[in-house]
Backbone as CSV, one residue per row, in Angstrom:
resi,resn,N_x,N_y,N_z,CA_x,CA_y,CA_z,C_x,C_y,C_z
1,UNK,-234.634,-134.627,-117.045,-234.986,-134.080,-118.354,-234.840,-132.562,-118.346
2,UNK,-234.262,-132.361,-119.466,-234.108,-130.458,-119.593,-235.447,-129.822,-120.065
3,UNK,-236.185,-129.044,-119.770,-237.225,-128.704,-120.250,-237.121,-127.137,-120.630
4,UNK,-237.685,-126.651,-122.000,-237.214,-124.995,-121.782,-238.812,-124.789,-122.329
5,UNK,-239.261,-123.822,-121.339,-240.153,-123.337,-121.364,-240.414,-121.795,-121.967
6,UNK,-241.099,-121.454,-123.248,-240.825,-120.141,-123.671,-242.533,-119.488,-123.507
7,UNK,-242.492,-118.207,-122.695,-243.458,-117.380,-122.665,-243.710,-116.340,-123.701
8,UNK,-244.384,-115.328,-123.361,-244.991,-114.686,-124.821,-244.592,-113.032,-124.111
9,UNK,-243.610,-112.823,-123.844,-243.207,-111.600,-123.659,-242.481,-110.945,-125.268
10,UNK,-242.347,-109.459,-125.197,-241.864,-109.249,-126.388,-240.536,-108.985,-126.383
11,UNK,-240.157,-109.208,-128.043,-238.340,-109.839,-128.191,-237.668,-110.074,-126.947
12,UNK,-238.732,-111.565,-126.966,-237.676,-112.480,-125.889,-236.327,-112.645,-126.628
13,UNK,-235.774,-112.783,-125.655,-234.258,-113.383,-126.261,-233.877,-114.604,-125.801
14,UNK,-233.947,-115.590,-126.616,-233.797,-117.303,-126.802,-232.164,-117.537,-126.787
15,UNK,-231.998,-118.603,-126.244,-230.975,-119.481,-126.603,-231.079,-120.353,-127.387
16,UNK,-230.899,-120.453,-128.165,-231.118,-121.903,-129.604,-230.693,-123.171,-129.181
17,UNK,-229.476,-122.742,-128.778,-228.641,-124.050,-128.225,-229.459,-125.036,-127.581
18,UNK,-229.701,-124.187,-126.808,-230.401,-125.265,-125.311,-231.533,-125.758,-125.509
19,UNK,-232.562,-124.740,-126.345,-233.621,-124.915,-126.134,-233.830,-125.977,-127.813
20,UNK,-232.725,-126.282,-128.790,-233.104,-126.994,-129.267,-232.662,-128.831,-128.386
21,UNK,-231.883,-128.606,-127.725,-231.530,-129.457,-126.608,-232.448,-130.431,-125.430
22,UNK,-233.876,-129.573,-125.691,-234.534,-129.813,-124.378,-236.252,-130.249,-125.162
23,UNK,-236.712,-130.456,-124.040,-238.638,-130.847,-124.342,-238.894,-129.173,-124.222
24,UNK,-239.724,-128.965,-125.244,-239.468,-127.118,-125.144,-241.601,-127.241,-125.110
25,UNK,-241.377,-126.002,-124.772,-243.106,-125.907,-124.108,-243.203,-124.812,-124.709
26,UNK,-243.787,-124.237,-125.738,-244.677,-123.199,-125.923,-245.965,-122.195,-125.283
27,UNK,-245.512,-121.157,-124.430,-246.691,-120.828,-123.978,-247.390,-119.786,-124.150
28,UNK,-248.527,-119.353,-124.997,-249.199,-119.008,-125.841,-248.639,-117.745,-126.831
29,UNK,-248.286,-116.451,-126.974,-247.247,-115.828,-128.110,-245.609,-116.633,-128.197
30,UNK,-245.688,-117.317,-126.808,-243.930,-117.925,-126.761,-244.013,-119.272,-128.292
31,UNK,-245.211,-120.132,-128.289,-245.404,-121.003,-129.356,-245.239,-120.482,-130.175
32,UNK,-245.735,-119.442,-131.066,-245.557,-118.696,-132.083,-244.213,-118.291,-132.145
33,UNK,-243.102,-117.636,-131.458,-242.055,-117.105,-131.271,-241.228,-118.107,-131.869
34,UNK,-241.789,-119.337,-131.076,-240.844,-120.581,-131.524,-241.233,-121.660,-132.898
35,UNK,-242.127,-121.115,-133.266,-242.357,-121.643,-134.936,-241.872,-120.754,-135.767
36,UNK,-241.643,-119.474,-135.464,-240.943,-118.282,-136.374,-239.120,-118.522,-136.508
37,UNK,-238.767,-119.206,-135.245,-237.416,-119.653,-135.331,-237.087,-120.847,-135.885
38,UNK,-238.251,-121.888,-136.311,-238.050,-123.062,-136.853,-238.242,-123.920,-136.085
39,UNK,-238.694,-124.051,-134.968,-238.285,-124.865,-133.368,-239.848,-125.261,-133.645
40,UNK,-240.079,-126.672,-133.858,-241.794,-127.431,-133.127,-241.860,-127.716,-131.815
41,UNK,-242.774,-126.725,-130.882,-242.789,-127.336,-129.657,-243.354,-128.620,-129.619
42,UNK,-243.221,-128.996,-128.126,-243.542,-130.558,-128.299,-245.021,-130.476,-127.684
43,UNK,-245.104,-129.064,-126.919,-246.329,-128.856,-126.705,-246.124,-127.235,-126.329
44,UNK,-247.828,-126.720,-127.165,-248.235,-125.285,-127.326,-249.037,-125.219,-126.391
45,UNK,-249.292,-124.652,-125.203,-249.899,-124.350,-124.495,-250.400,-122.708,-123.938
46,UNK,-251.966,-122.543,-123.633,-252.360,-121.386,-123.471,-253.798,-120.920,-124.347
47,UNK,-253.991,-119.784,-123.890,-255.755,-119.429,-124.535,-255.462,-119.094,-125.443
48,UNK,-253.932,-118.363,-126.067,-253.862,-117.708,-127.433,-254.912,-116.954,-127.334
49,UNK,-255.180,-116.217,-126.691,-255.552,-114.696,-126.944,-254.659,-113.394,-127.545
50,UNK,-253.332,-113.933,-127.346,-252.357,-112.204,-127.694,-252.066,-113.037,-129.085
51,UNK,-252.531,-114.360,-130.214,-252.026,-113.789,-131.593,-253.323,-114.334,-132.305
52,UNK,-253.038,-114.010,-133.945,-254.516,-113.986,-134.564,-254.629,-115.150,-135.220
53,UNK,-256.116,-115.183,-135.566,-256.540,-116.420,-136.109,-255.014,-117.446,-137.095
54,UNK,-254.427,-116.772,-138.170,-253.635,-117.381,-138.665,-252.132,-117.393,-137.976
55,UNK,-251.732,-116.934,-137.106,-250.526,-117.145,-136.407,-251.141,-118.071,-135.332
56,UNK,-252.338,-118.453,-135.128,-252.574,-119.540,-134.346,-252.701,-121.269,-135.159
57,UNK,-253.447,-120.955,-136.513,-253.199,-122.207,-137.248,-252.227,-122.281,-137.145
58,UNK,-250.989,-121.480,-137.452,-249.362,-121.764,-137.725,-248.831,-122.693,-136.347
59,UNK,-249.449,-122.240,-135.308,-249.012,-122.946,-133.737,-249.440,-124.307,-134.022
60,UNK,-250.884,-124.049,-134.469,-251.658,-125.808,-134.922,-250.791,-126.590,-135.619
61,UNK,-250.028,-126.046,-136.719,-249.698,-126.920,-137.952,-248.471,-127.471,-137.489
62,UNK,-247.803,-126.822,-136.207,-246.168,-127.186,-135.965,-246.012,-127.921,-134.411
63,UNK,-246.955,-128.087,-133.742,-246.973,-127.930,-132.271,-247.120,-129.817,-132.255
64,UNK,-246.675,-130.438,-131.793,-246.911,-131.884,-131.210,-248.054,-132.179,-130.991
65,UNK,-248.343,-131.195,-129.481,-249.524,-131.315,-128.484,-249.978,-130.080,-128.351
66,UNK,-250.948,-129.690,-128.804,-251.608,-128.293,-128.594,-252.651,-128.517,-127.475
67,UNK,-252.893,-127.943,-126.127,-253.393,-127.413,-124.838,-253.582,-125.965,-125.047
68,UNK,-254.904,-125.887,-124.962,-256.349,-124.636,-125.546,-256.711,-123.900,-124.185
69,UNK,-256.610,-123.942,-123.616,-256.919,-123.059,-122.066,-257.865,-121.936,-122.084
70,UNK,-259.018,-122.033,-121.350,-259.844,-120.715,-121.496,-258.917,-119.869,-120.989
71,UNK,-259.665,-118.862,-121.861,-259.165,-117.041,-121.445,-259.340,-116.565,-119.938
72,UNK,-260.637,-117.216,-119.164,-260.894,-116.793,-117.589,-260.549,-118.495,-116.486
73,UNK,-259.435,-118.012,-115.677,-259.118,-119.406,-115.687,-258.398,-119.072,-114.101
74,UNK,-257.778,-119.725,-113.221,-257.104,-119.632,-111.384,-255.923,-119.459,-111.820
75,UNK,-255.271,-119.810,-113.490,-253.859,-119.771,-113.125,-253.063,-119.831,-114.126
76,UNK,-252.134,-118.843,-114.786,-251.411,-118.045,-116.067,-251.375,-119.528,-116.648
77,UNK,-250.839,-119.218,-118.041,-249.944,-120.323,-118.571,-249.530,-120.739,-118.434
78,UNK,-248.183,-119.694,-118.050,-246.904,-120.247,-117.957,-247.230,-121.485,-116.302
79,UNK,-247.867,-121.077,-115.202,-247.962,-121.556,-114.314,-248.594,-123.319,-114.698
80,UNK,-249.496,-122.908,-115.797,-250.059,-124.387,-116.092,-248.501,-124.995,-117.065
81,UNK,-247.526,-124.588,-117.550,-246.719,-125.173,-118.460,-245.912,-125.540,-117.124
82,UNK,-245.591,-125.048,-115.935,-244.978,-125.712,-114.987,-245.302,-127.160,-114.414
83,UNK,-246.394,-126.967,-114.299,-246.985,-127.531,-113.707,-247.029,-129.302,-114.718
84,UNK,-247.079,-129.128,-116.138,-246.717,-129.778,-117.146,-245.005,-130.457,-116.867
85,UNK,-244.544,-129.414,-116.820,-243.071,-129.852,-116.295,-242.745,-130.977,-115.265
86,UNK,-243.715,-130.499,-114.276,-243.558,-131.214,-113.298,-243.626,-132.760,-113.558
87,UNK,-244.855,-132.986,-114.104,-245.292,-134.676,-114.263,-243.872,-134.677,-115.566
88,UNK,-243.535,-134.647,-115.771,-242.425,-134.956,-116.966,-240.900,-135.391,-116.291
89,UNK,-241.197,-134.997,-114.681,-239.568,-135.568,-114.081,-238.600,-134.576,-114.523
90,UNK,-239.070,-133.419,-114.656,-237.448,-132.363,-115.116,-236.837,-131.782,-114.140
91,UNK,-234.977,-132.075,-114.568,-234.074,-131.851,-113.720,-233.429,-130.083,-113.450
92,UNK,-234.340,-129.987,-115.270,-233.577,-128.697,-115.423,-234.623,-127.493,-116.477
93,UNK,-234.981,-126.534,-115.295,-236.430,-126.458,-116.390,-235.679,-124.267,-116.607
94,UNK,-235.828,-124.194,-117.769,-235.791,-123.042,-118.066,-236.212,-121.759,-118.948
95,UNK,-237.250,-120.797,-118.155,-237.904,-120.428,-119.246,-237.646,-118.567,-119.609
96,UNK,-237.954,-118.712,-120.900,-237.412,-117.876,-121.741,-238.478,-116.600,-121.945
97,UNK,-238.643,-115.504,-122.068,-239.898,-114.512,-122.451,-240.377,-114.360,-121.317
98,UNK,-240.083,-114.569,-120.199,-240.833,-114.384,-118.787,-240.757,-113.031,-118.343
99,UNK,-239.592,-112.190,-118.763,-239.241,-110.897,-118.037,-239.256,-109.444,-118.754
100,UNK,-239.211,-108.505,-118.753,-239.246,-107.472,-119.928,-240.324,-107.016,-120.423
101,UNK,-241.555,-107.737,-119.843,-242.910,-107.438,-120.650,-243.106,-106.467,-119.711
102,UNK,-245.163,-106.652,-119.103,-245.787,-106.594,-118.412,-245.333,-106.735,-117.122
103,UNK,-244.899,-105.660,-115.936,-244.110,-105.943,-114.908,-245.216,-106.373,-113.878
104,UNK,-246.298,-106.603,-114.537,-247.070,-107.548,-113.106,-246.868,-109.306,-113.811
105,UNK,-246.520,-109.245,-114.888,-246.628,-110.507,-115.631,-245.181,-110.923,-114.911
106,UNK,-243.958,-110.105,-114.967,-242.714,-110.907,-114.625,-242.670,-110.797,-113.086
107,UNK,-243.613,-109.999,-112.132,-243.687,-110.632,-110.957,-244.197,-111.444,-110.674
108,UNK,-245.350,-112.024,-111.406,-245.817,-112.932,-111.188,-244.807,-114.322,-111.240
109,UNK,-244.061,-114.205,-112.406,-243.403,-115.647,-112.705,-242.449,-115.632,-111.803
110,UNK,-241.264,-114.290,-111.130,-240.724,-114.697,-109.968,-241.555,-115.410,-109.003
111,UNK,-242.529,-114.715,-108.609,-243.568,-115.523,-107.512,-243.318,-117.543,-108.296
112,UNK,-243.901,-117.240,-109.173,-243.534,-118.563,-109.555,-242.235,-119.711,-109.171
113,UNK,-241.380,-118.731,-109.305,-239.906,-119.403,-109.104,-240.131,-120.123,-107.321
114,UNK,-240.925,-119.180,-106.409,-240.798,-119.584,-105.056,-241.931,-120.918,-104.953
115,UNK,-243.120,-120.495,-105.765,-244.179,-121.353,-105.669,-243.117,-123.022,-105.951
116,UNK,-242.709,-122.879,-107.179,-242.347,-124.573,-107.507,-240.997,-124.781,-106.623
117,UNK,-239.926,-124.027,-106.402,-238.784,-124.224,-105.513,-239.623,-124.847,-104.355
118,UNK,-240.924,-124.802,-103.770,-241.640,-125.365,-102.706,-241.734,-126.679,-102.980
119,UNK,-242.066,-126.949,-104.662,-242.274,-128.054,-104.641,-241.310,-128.927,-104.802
120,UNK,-240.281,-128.653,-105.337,-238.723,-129.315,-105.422,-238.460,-129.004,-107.073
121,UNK,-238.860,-128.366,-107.792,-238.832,-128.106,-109.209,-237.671,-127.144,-109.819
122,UNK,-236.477,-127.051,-109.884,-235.690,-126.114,-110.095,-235.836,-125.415,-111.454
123,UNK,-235.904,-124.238,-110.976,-236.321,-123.497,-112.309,-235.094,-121.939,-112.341
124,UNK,-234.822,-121.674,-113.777,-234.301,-120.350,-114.090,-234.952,-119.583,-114.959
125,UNK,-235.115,-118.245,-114.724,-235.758,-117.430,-115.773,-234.363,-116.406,-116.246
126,UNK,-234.733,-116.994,-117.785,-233.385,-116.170,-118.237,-233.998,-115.285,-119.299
127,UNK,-233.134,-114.079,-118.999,-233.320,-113.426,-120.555,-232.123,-112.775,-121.001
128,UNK,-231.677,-111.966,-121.606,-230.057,-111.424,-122.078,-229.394,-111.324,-121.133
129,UNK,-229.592,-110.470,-120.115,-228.768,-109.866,-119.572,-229.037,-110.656,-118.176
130,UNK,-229.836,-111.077,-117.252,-230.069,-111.668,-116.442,-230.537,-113.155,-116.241
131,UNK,-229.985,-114.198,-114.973,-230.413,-115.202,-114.878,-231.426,-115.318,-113.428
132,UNK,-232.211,-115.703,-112.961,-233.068,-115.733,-111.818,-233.604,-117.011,-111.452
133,UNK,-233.060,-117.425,-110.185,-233.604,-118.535,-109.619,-233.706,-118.352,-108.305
134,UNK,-234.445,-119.952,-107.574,-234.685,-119.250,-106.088,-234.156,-120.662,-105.428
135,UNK,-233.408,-120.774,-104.048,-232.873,-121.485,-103.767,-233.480,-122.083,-102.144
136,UNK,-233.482,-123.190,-101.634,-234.174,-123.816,-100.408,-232.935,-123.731,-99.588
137,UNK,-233.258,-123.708,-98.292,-232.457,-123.705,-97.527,-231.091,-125.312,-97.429
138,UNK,-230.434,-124.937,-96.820,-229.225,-126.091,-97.048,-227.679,-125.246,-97.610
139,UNK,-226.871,-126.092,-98.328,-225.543,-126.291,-98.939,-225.584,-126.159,-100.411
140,UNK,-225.632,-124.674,-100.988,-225.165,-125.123,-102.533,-223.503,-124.749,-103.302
141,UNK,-223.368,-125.539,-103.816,-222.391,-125.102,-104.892,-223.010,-124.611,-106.209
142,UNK,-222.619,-123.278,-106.236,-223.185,-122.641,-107.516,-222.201,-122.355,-108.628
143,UNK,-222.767,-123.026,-109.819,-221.711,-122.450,-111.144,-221.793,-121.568,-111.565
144,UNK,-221.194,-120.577,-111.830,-221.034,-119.315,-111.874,-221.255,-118.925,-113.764
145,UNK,-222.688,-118.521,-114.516,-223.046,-118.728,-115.276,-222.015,-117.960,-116.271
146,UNK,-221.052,-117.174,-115.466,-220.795,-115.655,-116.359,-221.072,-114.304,-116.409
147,UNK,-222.307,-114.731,-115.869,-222.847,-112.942,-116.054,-221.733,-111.984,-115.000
148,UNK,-221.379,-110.954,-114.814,-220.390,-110.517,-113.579,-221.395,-110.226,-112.315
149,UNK,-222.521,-109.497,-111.928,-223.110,-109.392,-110.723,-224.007,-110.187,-110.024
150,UNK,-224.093,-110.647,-109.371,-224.805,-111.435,-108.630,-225.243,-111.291,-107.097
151,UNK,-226.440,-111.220,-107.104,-227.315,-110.285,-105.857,-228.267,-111.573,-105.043
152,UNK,-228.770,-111.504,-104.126,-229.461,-112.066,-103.176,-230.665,-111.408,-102.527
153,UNK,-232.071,-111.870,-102.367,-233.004,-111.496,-101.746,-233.813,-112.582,-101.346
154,UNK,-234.224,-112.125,-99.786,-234.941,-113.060,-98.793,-236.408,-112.919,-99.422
155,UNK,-236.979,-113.958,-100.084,-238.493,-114.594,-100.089,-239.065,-114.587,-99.199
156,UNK,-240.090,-113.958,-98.659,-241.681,-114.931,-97.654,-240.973,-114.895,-96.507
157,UNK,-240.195,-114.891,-95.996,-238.830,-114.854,-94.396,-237.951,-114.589,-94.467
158,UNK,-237.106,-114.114,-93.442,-235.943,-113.797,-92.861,-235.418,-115.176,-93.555
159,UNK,-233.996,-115.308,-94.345,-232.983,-116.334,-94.511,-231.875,-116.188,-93.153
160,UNK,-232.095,-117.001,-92.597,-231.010,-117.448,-91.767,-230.054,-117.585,-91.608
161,UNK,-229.059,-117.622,-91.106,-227.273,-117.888,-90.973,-227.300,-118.089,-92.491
162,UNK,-227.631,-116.854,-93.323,-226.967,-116.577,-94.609,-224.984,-116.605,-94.947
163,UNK,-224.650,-117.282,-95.666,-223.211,-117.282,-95.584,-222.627,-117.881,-97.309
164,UNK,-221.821,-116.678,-97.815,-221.386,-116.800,-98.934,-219.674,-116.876,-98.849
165,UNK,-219.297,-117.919,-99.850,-217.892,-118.368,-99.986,-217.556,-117.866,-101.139
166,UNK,-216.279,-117.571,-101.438,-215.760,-117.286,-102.882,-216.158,-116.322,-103.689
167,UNK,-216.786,-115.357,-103.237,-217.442,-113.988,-103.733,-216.649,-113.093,-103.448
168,UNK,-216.415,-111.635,-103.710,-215.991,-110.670,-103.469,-215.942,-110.042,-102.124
169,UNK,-217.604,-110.084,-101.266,-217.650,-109.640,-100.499,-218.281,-111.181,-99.965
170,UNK,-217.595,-112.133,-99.039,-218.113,-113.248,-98.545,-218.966,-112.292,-96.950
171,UNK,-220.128,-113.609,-96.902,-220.514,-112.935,-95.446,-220.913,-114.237,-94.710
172,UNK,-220.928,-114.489,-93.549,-221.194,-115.280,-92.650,-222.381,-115.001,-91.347
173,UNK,-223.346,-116.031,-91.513,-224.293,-116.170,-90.435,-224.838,-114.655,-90.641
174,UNK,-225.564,-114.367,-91.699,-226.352,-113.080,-92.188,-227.553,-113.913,-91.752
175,UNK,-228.484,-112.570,-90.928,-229.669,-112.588,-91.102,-230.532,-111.546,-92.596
176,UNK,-230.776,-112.453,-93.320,-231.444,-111.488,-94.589,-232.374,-111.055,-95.007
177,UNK,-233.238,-109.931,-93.831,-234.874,-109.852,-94.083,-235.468,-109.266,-95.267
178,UNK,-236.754,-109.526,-95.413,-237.486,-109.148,-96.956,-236.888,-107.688,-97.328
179,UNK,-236.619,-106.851,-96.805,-236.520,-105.530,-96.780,-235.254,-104.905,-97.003
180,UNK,-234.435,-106.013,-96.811,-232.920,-106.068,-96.862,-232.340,-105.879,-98.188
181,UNK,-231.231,-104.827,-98.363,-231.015,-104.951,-99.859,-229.369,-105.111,-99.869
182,UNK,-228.645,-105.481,-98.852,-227.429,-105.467,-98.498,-226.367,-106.319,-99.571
183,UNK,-227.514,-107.673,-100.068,-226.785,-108.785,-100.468,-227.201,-108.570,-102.280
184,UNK,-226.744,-107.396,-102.867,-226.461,-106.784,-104.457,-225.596,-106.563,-104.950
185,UNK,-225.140,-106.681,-105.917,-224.082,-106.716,-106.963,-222.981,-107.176,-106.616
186,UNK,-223.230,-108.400,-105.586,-221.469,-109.015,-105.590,-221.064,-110.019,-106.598
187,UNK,-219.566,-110.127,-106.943,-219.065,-110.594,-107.829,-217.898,-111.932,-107.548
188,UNK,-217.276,-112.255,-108.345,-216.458,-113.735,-108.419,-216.129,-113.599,-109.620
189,UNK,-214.742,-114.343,-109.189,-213.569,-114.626,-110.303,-213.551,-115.454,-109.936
190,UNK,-214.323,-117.027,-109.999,-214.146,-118.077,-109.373,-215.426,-119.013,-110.388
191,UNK,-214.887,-120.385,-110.778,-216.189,-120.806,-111.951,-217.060,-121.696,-111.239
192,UNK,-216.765,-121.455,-109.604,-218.178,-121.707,-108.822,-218.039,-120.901,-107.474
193,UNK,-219.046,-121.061,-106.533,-218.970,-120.430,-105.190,-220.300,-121.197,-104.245
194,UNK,-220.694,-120.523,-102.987,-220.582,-121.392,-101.997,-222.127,-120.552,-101.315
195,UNK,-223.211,-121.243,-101.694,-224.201,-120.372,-100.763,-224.549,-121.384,-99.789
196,UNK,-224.431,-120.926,-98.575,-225.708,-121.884,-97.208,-226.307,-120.932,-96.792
197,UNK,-227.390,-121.312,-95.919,-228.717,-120.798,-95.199,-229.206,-122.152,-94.272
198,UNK,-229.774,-121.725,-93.318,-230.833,-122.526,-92.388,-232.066,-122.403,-92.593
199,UNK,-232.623,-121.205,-92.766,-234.620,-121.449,-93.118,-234.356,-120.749,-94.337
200,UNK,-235.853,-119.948,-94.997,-236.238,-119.150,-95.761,-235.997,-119.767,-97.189
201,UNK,-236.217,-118.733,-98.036,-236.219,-119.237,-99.904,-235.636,-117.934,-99.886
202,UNK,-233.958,-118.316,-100.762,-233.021,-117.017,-101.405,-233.241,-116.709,-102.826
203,UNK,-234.022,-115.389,-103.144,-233.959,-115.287,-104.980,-232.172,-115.251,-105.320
204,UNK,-232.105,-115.618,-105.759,-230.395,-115.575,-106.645,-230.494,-114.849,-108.008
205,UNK,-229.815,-113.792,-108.129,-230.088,-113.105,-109.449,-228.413,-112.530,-110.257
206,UNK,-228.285,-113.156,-111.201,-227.120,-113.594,-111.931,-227.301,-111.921,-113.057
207,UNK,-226.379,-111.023,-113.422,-227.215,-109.877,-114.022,-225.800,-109.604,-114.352
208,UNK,-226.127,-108.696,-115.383,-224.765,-107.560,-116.644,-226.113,-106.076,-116.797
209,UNK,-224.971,-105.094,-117.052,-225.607,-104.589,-117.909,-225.673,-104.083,-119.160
């Protein structure tokens, strides 16, 4: 199942396409965002603290499933709308308004990206100009979204016999520690390419400017 998950950052920038495509999750200004575009989530989730009494009826009047969350609570929204995701079996979860705000708010949701990649949950945080996901160790073939730069950073450990195919600058049996900034702005003329690793979690970050 495609799931698009929209947060409450300001002028997120949506894809329509997709996200009329998918089980879309509202999470608390992101619900509102997405009743202003015409879009009923299938569920509004969050304390709704950042909108007011009547932009919250409006969430009421359009929302499927509305989920009320206290204001003092172990764990964001968006983290509880994952977590929603999860029991739903989604193949392809992507959320929108996560980045651009509050820069402890969009570290947090990277953190996020590593938390559920633990659990097997593939997730992207997109917004205009950038795509962000985090990858488990193994064999991927990656489709190459478009954007032109595409960068790499080691999560929580050293990534292991790091090794990229079909990129500009390919590298083989890289060790890639947290601190490491070696693996930035490489590029491809190619409409996929080739990441492996042995241990660690790789952020993958897809970017224009």
């Amino acid at each position: 199942m495609k799931i698009a998950i929209i947060s409450g950052a300001p002028n997120a920038w949506l894809d329509l396409e997709h996200i009329k495509a998918s089980f879309v999750i509202g999470v608390d200004r992101g619900a509102l965002t997405l009743v202003e575009h015409g879009i009923c989530p299938d569920i509004a989730i969050g304390d709704f603290d950042s909108v007011t009494e009547s932009e919250f009826a409006k969430i009421k009047d359009s929302a499927l499933e509305l989920v009320q969350l206290p204001s003092e609570k172990d764990e964001t929204d968006t983290e509880v709308a994952l977590n929603v995701a999860m029991t739903k079996e989604a193949t392809d979860v992507r959320i929108y308004g996560s980045l651009g705000g509050r820069i402890d708010h969009s570290l947090a949701n990277i953190r996020l990206l590593l938390q559920f990649a633990k659990k097997g949950l593939p997730i992207t945080l997109v917004d205009e100009r950038n795509h962000l996901m985090v990858l488990a160790s193994g064999q991927h073939e990656i489709n190459h979204p478009g954007l032109p730069y595409i960068s790499f950073f080691a999560l929580e450990s050293t990534v292991t016999n790091l090794t990229l195919n079909r990129l500009k600058y390919p590298l083989t049996n890289y060790e890639l520690t947290q601190d490491d900034i070696r693996c930035i702005s490489n590029e491809t003329t190619e409409s996929s390419f080739f990441v492996s690793f042995d241990s660690g979690y790789l952020l993958m970050i897809f970017s224009r400017d």
